[in-house]
C-alpha positions as CSV (number, residue, x, y, z in Angstrom):
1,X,132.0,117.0,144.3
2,X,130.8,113.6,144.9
3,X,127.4,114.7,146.6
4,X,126.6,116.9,143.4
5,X,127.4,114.5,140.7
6,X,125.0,111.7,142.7
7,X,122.1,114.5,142.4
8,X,122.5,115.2,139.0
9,X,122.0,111.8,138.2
10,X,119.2,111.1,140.4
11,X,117.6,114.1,138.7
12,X,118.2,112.7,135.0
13,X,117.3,108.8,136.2
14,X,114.3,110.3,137.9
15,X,111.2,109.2,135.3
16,X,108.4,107.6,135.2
17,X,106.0,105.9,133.2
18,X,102.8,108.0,134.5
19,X,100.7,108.9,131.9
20,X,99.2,111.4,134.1
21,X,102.5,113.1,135.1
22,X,102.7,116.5,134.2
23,X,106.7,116.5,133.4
24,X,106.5,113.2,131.8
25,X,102.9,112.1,130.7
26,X,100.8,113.3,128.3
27,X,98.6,115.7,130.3
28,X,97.7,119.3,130.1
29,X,97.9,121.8,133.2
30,X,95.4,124.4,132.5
31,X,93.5,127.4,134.7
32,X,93.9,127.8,138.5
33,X,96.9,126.9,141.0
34,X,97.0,126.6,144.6
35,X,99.9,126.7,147.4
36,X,99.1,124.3,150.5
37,X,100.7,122.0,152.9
38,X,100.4,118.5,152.6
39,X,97.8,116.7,155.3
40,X,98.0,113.4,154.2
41,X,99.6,111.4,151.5
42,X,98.0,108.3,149.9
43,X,99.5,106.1,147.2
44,X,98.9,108.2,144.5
45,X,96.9,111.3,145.7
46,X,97.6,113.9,148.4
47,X,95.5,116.7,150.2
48,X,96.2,119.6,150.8
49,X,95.3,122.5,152.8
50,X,95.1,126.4,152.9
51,X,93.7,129.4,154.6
52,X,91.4,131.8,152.6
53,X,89.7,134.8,153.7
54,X,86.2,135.5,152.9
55,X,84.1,139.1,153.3
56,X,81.5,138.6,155.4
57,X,79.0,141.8,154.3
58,X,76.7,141.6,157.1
59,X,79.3,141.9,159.9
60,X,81.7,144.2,157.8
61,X,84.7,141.6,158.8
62,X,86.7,139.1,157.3
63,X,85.9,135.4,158.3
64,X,89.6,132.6,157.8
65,X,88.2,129.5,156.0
66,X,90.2,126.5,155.2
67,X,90.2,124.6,151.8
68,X,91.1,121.6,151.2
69,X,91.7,120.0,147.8
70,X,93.0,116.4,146.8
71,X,95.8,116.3,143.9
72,X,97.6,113.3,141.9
73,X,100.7,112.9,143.4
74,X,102.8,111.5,139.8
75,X,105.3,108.6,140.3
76,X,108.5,110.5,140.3
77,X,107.5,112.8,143.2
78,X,106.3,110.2,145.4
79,X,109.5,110.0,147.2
80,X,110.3,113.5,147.6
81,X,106.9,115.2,149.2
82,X,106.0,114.4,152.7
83,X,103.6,115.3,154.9
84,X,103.7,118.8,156.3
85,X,105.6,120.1,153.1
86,X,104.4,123.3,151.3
87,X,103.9,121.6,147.6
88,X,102.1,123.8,144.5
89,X,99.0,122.0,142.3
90,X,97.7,122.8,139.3
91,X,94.1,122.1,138.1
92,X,93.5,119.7,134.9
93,X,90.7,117.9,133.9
94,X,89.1,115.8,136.0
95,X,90.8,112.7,136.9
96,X,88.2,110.8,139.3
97,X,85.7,111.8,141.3
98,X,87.0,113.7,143.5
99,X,91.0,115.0,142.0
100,X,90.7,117.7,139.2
101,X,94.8,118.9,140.5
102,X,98.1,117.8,139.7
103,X,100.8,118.6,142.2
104,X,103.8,120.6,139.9
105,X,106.4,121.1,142.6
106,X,107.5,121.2,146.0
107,X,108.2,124.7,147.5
108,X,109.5,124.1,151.0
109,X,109.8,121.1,153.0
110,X,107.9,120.7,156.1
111,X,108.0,119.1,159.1
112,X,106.9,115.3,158.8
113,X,103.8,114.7,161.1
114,X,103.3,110.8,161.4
């Protein structure tokens, strides 16, 4: 009983002042979303990676790619995403020059590579 009570109130004391936080902050989510696993983690941005698979119509075969995309990583999830966890990120508008994606949630956590 303990151990649940303790998460429910970390859950409702969990907030932040981010204005760019997409639970608490005043921005919109909008178009695309992307599954990856975390590769690195900064202070307050993240990259991620994925596989893609791209025709090749010359050869007749499919070619693996890999993508990766850099994400604002809000206040209040700073804590819980690691490296090597499987996180979802949505695309907003653009934030600086190089993140145009918020990171939503964390799927599945990963094994911490440090």
């Amino acid at each position: 009983m303990k151990k649940q009570n303790t998460k429910q109130q970390e859950k409702i004391e969990t907030s932040c002042a981010d204005i760019l936080c997409p639970i608490h902050g005043e921005i919109a989510l909008r178009g695309k979303s992307f599954r990856g696993k975390v590769i690195r983690k900064f202070a307050k941005r993240v990259t991620i990676e994925f596989d893609r698979t791209l025709y090749i119509k010359k050869y007749e075969r499919y070619a693996k790619r890999k993508t990766k995309l850099h994400a604002r990583l809000p206040e209040c999830m700073s804590k819980e995403i690691q490296i090597g966890d499987y996180i979802e990120i949505y695309e907003c508008r653009p934030i600086s020059k190089i993140t145009h994606f918020i990171v939503s949630q964390k799927l599945k956590s990963g094994e911490n590579i440090q």
